[in-house]
Residue, then its C-alpha position, 0 to 999 in steps of 0.5 A: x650880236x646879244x643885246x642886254x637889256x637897259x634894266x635887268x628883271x631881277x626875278x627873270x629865271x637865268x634858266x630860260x625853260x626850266x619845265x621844258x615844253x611849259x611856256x612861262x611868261x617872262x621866265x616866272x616860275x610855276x605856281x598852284x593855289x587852291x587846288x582841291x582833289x577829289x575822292x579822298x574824304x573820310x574813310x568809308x564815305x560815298x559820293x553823294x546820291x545823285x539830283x533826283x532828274x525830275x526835280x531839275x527844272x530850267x526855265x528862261x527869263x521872258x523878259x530876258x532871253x540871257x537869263x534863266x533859272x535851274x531849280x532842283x532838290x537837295x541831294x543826300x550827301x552833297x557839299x555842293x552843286x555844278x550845274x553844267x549847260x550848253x547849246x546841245x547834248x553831245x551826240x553818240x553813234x556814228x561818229x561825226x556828231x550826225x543822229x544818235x542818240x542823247x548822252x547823258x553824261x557828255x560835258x556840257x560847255x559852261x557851268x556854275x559851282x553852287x554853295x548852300x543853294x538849289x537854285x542857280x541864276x545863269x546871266x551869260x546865254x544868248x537869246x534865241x538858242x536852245x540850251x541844256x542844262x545838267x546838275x552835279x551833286x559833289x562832296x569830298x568824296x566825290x563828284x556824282x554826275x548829272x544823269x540827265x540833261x533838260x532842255x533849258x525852255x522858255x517860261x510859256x513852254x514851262x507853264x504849258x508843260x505844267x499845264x498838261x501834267x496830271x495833277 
């Protein structure tokens, strides 16, 4: 026995899978805004040069252990920045996740985009967890992946660290 409905929706799709395999709710159709493509800027153009590691810096608010700042130096040719951070760097060599070595470009979990700035504020950590934090360097051209990922430390492991570099 088929029902109808009491009150038809007008904008339903009478086809009820027009892109097999993609659900669609209440048979809407499939729309994209804002989409940007990477790697098709001016000819002859380059990505832009990486964020010098050394200048990446991430240090945790002590007041609040859910918040931290990642400052770094402006990279030639950027438009913009992806600061990338996570709980761990992802593990290579022997499957599993067990021992290996740190690899540099492995995604990172969250990220924040950053415009006309080199600094970022992260608002969403949890207290009492180590984190690490890589910054991208991306243009029309391109994205130049962070090579490095810092380990997001607390302010008096910063000023130690500080303290013990040669001046």
């Amino acid at each position: 026995m088929t029902t109808e409905p009491l009150f038809p929706d007008p904008h339903r799709n009478p086809n009820p899978e027009p892109c097999p395999g993609l659900h669609q709710p209440g048979g809407a159709r499939l729309s994209l805004s804002g989409l940007r493509i990477f790697g098709l800027g001016p000819e002859g153009g380059a990505p832009p040069q990486p964020v010098a590691t050394p200048s990446v810096r991430a240090v945790r608010d002590p007041a609040d252990l859910r918040r931290a700042t990642v400052t770094w130096d402006a990279s030639d040719g950027s438009e913009f920045y992806v600061v990338r951070y996570g709980v761990a760097p992802h593990r290579s060599g022997g499957g599993g996740g067990g021992g290996g070595t740190a690899d540099a470009l492995a995604p990172l979990t969250h990220s924040y985009q950053v415009y006309g700035a080199t600094s970022a504020d992260i608002r969403a950590l949890v207290g009492g967890v180590e984190y690490h934090v890589a910054v991208d360097a991306v243009n029309s051209n391109g994205v130049t992946l962070g090579t490095t990922q810092v380990p997001l430390m607390h302010a008096a492991q910063h000023s130690r660290k500080a303290d013990a570099s040669p001046g």
